[in-house]
C-alpha positions as semicolon CSV with decimal commas, in nm:
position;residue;x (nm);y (nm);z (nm)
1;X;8,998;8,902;17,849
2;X;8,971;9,055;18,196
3;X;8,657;9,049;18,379
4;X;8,581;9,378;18,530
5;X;8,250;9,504;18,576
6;X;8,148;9,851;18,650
7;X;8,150;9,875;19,037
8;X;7,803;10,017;19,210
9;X;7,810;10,409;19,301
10;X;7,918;10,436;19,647
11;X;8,202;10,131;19,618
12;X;8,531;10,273;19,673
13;X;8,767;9,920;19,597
14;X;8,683;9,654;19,362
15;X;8,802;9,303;19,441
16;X;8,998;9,112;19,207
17;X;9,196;8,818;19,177
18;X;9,499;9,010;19,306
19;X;9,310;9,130;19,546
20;X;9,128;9,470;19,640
21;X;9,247;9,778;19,469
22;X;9,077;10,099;19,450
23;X;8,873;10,141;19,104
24;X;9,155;10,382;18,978
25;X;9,407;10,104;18,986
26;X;9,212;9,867;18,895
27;X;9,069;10,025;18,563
28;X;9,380;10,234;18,503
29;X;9,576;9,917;18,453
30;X;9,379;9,823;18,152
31;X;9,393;10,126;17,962
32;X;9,703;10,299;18,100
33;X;9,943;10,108;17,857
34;X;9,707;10,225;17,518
35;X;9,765;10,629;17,629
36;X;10,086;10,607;17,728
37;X;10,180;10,459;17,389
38;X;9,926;10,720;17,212
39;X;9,723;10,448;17,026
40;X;9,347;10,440;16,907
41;X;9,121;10,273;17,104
42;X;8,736;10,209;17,056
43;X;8,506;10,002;17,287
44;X;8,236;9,875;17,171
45;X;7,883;9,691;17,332
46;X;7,955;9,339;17,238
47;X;7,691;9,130;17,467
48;X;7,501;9,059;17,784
49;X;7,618;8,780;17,994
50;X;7,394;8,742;18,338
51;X;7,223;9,028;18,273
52;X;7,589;9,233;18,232
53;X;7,744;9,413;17,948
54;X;8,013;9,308;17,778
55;X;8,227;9,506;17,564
56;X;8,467;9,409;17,297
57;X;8,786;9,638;17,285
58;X;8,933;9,710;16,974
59;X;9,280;9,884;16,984
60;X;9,550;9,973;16,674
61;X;9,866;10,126;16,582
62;X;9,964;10,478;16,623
63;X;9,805;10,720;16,382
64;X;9,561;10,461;16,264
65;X;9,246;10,622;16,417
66;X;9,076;10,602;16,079
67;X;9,181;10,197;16,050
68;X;9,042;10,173;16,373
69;X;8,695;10,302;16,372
70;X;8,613;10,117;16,024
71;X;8,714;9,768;16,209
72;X;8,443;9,927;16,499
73;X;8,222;9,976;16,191
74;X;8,272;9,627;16,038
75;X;8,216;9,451;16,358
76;X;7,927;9,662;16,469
77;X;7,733;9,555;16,175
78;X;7,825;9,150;16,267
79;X;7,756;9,168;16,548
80;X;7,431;9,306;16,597
């Protein structure tokens, strides 16, 4: 799991255990690898911790969109 909150409006770099990277790089890391391989992805609102959202990120093969969104549906109603 990486820990990356949404950054306030106004922030231009984020700082991470690497160290600071601009938000592009730092979010485009996490999802570049799902659309460069074309697969479905859905994210879904999993929890608050600290008064922060959490999400839960489901992701499946190629072509599986339909596989995909009934997992979203099947954990959606758990875990409400």
């Amino acid at each position: 799991a990486t820990h990356l909150p949404a950054p306030p409006l106004g922030t231009e770099e984020v700082e991470l255990e690497s160290g600071k990277k601009s938000h592009r790089e730092a979010f485009i890391t996490l999802t570049l690898p799902f659309s460069l391989l074309g697969v479905p992805t859905l994210t879904l609102p999993f929890a608050r911790v600290e008064g922060m959202p959490v999400g839960l990120q489901v992701v499946g093969p190629y072509a599986e969109d339909g596989r995909v969104l009934a997992i979203g549906g099947w954990l959606e109603a758990r875990l409400k």
